[in-house]
GUBAKOL-91199 format. One record per residue: x, y, z of N, C-alpha, C in turn; residue in three letters. Coordinates in pm, 1 decimal, always signed. Last residue first. Layout:
<rolums>
X,Y,Z,X,Y,Z,X,Y,Z,ALA $
...
</rolums>
This chain:
<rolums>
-998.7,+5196.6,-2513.7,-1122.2,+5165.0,-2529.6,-1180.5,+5218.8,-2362.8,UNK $
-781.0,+5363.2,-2761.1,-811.6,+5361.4,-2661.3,-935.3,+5374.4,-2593.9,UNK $
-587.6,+5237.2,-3011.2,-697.5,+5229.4,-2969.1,-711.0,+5278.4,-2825.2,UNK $
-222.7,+5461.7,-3037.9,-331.9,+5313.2,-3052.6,-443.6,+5347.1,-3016.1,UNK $
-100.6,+5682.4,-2992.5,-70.8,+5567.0,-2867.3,-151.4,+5469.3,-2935.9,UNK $
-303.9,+5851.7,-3127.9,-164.5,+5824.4,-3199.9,-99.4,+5659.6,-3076.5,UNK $
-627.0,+5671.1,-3121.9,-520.1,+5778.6,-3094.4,-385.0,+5747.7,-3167.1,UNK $
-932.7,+5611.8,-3152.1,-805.3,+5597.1,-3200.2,-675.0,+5695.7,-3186.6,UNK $
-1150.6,+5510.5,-2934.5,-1112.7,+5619.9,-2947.6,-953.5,+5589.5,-3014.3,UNK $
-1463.6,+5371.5,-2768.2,-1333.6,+5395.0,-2805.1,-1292.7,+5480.9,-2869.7,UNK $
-1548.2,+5593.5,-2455.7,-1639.6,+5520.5,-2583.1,-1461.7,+5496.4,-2603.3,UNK $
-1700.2,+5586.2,-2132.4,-1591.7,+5628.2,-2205.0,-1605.9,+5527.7,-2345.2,UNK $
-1945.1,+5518.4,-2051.2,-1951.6,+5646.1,-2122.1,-1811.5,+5664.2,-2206.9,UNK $
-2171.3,+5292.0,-2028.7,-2057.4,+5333.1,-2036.6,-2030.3,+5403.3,-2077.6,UNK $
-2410.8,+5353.0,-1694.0,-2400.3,+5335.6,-1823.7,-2289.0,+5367.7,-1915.0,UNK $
-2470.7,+5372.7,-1421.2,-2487.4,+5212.9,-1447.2,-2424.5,+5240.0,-1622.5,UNK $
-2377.1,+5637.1,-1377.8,-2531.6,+5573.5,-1297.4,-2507.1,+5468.0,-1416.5,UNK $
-2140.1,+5542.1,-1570.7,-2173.0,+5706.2,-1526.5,-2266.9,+5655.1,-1520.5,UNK $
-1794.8,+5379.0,-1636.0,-1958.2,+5399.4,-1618.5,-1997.6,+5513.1,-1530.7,UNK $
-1519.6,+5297.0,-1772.5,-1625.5,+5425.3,-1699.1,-1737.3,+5392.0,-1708.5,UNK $
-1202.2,+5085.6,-1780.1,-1355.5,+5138.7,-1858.4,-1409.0,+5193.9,-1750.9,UNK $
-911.5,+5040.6,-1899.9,-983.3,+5107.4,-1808.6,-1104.5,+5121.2,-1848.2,UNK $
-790.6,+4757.8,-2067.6,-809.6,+4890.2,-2069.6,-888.9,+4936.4,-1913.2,UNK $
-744.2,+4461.5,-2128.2,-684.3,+4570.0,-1990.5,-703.4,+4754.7,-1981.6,UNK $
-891.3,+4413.6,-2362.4,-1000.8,+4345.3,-2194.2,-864.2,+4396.5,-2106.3,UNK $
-727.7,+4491.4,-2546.8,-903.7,+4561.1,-2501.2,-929.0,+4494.2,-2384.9,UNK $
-482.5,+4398.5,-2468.7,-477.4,+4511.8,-2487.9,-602.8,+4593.3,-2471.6,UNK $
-513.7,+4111.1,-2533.6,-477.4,+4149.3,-2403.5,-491.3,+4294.5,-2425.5,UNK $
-659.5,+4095.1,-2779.9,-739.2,+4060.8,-2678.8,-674.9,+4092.7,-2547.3,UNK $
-400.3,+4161.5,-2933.9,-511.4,+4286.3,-2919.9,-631.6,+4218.4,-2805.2,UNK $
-140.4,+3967.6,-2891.4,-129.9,+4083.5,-2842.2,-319.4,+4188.4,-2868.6,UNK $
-274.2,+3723.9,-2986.3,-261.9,+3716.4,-2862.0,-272.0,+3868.8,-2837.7,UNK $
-327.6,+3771.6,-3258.8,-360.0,+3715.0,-3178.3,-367.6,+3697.2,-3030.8,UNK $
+24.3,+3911.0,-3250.8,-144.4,+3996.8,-3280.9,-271.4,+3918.2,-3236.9,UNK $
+130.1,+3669.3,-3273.4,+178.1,+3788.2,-3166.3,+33.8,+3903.6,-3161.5,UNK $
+66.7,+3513.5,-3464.3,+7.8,+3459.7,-3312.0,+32.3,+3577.0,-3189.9,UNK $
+74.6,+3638.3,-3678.2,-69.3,+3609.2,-3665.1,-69.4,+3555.7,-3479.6,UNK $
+357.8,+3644.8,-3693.7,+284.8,+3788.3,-3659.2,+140.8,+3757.4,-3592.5,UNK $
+453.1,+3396.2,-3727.1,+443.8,+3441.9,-3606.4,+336.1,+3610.0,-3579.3,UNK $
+325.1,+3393.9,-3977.6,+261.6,+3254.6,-3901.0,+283.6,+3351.5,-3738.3,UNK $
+522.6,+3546.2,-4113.9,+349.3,+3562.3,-4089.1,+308.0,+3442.4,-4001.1,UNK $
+729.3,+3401.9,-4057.8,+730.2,+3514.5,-4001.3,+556.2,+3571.5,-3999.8,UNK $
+684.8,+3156.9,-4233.0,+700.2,+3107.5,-4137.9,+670.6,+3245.2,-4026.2,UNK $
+616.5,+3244.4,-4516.9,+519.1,+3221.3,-4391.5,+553.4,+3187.3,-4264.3,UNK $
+863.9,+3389.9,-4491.7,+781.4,+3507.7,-4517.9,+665.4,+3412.1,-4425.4,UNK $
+1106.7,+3138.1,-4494.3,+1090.8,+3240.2,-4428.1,+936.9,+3339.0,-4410.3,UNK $
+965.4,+3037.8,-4751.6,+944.7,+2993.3,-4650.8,+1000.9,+3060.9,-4498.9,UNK $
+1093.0,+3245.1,-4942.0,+957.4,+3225.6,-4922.0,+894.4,+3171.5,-4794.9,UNK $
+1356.7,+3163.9,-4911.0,+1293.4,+3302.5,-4842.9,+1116.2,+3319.9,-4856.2,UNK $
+1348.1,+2910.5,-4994.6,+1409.4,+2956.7,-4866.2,+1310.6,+3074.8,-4805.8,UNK $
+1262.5,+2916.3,-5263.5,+1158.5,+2849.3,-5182.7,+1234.1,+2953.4,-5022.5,UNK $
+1472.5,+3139.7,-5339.6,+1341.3,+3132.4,-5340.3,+1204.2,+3084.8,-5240.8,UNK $
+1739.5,+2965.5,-5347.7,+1678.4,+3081.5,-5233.8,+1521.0,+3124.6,-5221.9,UNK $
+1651.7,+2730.9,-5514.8,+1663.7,+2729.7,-5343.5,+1629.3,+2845.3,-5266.8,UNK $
+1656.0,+2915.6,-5748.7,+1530.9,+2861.2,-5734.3,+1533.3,+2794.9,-5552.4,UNK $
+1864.9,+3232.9,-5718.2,+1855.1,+3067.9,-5731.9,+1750.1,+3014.6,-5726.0,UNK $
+1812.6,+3485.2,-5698.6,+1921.7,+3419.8,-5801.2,+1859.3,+3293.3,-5833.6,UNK $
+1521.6,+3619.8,-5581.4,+1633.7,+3582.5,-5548.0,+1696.2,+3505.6,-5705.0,UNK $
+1276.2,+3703.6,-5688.8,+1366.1,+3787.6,-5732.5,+1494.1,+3726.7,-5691.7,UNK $
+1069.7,+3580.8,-5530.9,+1165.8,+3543.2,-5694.6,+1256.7,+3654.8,-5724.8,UNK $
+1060.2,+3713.8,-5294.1,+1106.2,+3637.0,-5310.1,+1147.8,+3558.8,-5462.8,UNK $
+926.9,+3935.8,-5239.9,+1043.5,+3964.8,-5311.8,+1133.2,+3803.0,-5313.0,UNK $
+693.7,+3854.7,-5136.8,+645.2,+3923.9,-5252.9,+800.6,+3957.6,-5299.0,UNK $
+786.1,+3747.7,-4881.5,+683.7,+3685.9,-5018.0,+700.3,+3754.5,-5109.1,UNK $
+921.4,+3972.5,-4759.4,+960.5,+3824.4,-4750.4,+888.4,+3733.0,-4896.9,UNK $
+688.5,+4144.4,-4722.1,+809.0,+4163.7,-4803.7,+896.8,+4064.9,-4852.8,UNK $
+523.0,+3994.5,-4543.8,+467.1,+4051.1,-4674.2,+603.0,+4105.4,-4749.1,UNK $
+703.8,+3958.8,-4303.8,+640.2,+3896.1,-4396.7,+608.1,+3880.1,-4539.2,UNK $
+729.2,+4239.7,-4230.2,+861.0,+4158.8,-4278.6,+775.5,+3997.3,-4344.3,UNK $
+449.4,+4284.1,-4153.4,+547.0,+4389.8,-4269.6,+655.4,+4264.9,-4352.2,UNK $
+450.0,+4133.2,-3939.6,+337.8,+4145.9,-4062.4,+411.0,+4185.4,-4200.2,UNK $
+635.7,+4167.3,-3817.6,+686.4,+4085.4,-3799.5,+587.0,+4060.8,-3944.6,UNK $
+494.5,+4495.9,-3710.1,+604.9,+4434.2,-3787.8,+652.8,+4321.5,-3843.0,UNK $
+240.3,+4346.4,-3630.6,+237.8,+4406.2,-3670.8,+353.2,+4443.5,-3802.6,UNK $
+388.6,+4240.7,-3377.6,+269.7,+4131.5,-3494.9,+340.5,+4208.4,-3592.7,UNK $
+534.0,+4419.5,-3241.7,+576.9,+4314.1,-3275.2,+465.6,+4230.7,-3416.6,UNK $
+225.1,+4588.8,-3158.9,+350.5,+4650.3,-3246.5,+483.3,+4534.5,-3343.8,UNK $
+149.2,+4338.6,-3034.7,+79.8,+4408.6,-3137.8,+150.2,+4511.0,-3243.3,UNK $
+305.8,+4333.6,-2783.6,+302.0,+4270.4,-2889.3,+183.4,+4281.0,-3037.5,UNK $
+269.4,+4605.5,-2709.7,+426.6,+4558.7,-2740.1,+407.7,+4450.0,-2823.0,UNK $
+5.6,+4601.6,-2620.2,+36.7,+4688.1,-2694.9,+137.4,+4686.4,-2796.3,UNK $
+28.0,+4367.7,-2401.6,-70.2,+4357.3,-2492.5,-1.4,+4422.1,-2649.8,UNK $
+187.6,+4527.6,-2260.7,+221.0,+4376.1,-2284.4,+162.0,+4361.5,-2418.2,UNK $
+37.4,+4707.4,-2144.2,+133.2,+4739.3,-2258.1,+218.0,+4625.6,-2285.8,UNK $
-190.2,+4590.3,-1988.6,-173.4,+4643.0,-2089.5,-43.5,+4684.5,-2162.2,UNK $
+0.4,+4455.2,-1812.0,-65.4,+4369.9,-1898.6,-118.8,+4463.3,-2013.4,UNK $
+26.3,+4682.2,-1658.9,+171.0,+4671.6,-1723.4,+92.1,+4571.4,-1843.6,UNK $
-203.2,+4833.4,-1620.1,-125.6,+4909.6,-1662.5,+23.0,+4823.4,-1721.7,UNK $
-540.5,+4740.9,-1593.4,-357.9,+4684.7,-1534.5,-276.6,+4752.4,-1631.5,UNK $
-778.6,+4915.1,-1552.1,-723.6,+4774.6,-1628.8,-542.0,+4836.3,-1554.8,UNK $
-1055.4,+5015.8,-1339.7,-915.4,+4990.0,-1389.2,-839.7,+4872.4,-1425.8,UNK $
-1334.5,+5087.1,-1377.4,-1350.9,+4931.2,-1345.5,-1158.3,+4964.5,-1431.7,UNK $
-1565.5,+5325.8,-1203.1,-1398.9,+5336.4,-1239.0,-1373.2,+5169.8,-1236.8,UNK $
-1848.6,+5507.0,-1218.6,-1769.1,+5351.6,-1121.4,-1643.7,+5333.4,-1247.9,UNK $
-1977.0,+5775.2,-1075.4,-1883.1,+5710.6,-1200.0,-1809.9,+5558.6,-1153.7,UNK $
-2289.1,+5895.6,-1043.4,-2147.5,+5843.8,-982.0,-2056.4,+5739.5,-1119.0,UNK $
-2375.1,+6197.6,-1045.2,-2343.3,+6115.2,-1096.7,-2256.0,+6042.1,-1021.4,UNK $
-2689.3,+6438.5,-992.9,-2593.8,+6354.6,-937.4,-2491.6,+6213.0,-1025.6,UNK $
-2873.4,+6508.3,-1176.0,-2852.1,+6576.7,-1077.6,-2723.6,+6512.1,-996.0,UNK $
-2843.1,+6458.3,-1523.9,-2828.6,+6454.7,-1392.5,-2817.0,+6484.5,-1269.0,UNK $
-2852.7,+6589.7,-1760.3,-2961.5,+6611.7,-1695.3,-2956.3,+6538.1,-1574.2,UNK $
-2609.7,+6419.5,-1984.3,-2657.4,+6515.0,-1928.2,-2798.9,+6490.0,-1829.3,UNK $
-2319.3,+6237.9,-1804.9,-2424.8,+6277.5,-1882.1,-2550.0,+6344.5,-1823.4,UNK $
-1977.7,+6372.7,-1896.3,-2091.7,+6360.4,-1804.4,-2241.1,+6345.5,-1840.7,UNK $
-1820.8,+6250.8,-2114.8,-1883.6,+6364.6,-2077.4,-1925.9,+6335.7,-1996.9,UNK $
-1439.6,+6137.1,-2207.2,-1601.8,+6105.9,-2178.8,-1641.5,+6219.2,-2119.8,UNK $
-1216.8,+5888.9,-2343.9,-1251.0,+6022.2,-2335.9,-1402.4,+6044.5,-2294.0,UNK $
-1069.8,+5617.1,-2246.6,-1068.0,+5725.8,-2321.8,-1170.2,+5871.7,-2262.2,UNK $
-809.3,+5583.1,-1973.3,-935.9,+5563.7,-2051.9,-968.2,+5636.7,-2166.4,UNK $
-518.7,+5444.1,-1892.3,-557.1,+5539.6,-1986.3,-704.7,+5500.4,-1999.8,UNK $
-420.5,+5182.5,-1648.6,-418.8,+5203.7,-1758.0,-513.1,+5340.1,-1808.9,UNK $
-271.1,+5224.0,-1326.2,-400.7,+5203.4,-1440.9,-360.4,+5243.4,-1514.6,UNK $
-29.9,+5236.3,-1268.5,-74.4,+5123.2,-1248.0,-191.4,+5114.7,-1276.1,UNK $
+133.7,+5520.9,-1319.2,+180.5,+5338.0,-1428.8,+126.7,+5240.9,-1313.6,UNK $
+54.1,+5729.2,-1246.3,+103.3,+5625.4,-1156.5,+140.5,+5495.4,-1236.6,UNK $
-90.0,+5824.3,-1459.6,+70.0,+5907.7,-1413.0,+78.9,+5836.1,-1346.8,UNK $
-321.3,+5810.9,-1640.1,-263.1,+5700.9,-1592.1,-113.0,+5765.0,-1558.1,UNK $
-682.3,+5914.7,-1606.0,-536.3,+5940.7,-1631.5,-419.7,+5784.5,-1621.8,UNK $
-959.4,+5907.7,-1732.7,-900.0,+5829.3,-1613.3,-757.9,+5865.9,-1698.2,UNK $
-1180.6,+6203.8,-1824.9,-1067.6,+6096.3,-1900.2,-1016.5,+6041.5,-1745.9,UNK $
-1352.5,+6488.4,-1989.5,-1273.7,+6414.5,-1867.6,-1218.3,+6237.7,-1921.0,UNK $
-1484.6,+6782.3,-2083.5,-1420.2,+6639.2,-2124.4,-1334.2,+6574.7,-2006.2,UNK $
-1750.2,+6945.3,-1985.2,-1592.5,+6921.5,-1987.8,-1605.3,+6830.0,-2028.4,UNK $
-2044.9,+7037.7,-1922.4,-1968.2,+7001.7,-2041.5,-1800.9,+7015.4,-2070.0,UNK $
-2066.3,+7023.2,-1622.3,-2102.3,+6904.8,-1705.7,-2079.5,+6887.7,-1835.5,UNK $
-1792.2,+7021.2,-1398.9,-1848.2,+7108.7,-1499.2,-1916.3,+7007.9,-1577.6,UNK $
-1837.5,+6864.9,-1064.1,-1756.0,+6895.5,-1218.5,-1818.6,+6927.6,-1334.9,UNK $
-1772.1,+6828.2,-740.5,-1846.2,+6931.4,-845.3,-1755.7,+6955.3,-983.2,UNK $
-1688.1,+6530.5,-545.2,-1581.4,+6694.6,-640.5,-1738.7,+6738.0,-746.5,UNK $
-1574.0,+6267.6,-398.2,-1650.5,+6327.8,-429.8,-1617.6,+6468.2,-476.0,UNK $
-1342.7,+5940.3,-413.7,-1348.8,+6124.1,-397.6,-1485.9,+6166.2,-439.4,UNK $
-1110.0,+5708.9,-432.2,-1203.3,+5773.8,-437.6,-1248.6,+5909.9,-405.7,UNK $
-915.2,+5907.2,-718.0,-1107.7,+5779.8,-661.3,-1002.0,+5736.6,-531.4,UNK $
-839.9,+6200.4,-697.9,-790.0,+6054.2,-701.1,-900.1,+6012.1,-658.9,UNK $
-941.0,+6501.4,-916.6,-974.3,+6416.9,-814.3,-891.9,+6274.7,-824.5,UNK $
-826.1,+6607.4,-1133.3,-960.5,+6657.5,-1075.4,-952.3,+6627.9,-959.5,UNK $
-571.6,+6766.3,-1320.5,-599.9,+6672.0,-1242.7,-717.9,+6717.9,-1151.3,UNK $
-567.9,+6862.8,-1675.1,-547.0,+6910.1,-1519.4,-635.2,+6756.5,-1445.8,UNK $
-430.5,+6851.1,-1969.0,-500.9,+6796.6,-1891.8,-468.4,+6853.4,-1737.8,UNK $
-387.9,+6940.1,-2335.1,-329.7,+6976.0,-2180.6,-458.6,+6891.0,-2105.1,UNK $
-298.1,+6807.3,-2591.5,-422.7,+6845.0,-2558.5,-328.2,+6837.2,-2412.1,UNK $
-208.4,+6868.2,-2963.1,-179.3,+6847.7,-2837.8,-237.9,+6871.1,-2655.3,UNK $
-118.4,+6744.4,-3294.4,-260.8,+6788.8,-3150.1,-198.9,+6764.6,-3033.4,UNK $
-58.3,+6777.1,-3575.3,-42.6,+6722.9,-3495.4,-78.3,+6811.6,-3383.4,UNK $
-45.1,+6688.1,-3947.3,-131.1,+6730.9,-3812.1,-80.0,+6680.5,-3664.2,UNK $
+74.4,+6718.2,-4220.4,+80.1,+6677.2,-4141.3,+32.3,+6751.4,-4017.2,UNK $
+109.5,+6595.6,-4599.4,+31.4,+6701.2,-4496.6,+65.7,+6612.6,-4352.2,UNK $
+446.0,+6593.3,-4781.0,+313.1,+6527.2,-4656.1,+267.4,+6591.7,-4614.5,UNK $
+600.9,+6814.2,-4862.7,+491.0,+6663.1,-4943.9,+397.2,+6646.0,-4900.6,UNK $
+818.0,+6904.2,-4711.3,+741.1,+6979.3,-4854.7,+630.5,+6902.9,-4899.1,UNK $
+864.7,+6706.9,-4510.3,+965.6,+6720.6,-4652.4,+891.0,+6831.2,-4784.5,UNK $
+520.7,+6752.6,-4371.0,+697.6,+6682.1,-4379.6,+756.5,+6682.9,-4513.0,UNK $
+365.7,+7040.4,-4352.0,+372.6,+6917.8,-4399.2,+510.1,+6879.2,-4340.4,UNK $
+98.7,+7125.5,-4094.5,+228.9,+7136.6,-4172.3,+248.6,+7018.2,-4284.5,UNK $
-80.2,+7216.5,-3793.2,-61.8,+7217.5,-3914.4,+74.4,+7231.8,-4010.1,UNK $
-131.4,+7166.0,-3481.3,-70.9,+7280.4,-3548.1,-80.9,+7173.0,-3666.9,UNK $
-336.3,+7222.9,-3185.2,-358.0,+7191.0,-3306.5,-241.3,+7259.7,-3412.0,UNK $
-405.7,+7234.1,-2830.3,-348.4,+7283.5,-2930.8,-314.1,+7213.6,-3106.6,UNK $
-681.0,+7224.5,-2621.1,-620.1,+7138.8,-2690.3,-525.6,+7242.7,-2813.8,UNK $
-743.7,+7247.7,-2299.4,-698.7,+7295.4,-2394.4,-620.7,+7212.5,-2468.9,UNK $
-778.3,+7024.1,-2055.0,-759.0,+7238.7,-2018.1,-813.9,+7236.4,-2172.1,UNK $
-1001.4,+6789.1,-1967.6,-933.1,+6833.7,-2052.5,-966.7,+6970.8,-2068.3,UNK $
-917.4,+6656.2,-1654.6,-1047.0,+6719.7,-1707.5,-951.5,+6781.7,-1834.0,UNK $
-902.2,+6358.9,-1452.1,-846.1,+6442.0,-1582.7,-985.0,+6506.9,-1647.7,UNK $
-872.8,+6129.0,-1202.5,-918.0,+6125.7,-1259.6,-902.6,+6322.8,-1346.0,UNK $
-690.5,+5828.9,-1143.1,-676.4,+5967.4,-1159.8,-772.4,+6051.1,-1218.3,UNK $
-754.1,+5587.0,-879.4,-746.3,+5599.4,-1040.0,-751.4,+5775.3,-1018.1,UNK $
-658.2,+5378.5,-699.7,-624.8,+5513.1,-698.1,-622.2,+5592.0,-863.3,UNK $
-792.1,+5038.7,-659.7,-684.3,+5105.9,-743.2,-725.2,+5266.4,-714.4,UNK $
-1032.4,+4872.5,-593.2,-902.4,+4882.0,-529.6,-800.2,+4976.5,-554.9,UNK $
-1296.9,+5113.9,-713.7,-1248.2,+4996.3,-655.4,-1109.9,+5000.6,-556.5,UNK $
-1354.6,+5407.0,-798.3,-1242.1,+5294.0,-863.5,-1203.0,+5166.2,-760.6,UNK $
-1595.3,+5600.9,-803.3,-1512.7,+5501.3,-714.9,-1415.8,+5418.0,-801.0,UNK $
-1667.1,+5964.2,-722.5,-1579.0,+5813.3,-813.9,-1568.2,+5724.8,-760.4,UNK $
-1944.5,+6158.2,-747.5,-1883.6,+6063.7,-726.0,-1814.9,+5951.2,-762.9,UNK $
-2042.6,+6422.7,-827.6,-1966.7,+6352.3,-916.6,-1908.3,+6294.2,-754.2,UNK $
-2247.4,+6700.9,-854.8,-2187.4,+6592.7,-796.0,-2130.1,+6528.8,-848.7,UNK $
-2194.8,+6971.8,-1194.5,-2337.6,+6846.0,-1067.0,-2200.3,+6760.9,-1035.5,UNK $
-2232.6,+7283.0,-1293.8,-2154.6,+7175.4,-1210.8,-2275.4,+7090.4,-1160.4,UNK $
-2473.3,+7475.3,-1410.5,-2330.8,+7404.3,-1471.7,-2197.3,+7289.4,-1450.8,UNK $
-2734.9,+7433.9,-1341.8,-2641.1,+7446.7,-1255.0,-2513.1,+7373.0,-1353.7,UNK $
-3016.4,+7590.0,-1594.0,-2941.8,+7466.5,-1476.6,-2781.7,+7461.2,-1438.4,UNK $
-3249.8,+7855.8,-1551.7,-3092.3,+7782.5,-1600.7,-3034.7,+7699.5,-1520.2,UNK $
-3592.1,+7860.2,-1653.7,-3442.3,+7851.9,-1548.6,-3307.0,+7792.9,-1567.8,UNK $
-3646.3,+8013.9,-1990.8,-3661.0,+7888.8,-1882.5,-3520.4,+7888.7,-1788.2,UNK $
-3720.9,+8345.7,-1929.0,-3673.7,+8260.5,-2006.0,-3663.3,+8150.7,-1893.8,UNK $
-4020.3,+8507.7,-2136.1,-3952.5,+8469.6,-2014.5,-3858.2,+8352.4,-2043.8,UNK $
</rolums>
């Protein structure tokens, strides 16, 4: 005999506080394969999303979908990715939305570090190569002076970027985990 089969949809209540958070069930993900220039292997994914519900809202949602806080209104920020968890008869999801512009404040300067990292490390390491023993120190002292700034743009830019994310909880516990994407971290 076989054991009773449980109900593929359970409750789902959202709340997102003040904010109109979106909330995304993932359709289908497409995957294609290649290289660049003959050389590089290269992957690239492309995943469709349908819209479930705006918080707040109550809605029956499949318990093994993938779901996600959207961000098409540019005033929450992207969550990552999350299940429902299992054996619940009921879930409520508390939606705690990060700021959509402070986040990409965050993001912009992290891309800025980041580069400003690069031009650094190039700055140093090609610096005897200049003609003169002046240009040298010069461009040397360029390289820390440009790492000095990367360290404060990255400094600053990744603590604004994780404490504006969007985070999920499902009955008291966090479900959306982090998650490296082509867009960056998404916590």
């Amino acid at each position: 005999m076989m054991p009773p089969q449980r109900d593929a949809r359970v409750k789902v209540t959202v709340d997102a506080g003040p904010k109109n958070a979106i909330v995304e069930r993932l359709v289908k993900t497409d995957e294609s394969r290649g290289r660049v220039l003959f050389l590089v292997p290269n992957r690239a994914e492309v995943k469709s999303w349908e819209q479930v519900c705006v918080a707040p809202c109550t809605v029956l949602l499949d318990r093994s979908s993938t779901y996600r806080i959207g961000d098409q209104d540019e005033k929450v920020t992207q969550s990552g990715t999350f299940t429902l968890p299992p054996g619940a008869e009921e879930v409520k999801l508390d939606v705690q939305p990060g700021d959509f512009w402070w986040h990409n404040a965050g993001t912009n300067l992290i891309g800025l570090g980041t580069a400003a990292a690069i031009v650094s490390g190039a700055l140093i390491t090609l610096a005897p190569t200049w003609d003169s023993k002046d240009s040298e120190k010069d461009v040397r002292l360029g390289g820390f002076i440009t790492g000095a700034a990367a360290l404060v743009l990255l400094g600053a830019g990744i603590p604004i970027a994780i404490l504006t994310r969007t985070h999920v909880k499902a009955n008291d516990t966090k479900v959306a985990r982090p998650q490296l994407s082509p867009n960056g971290f998404a916590f």
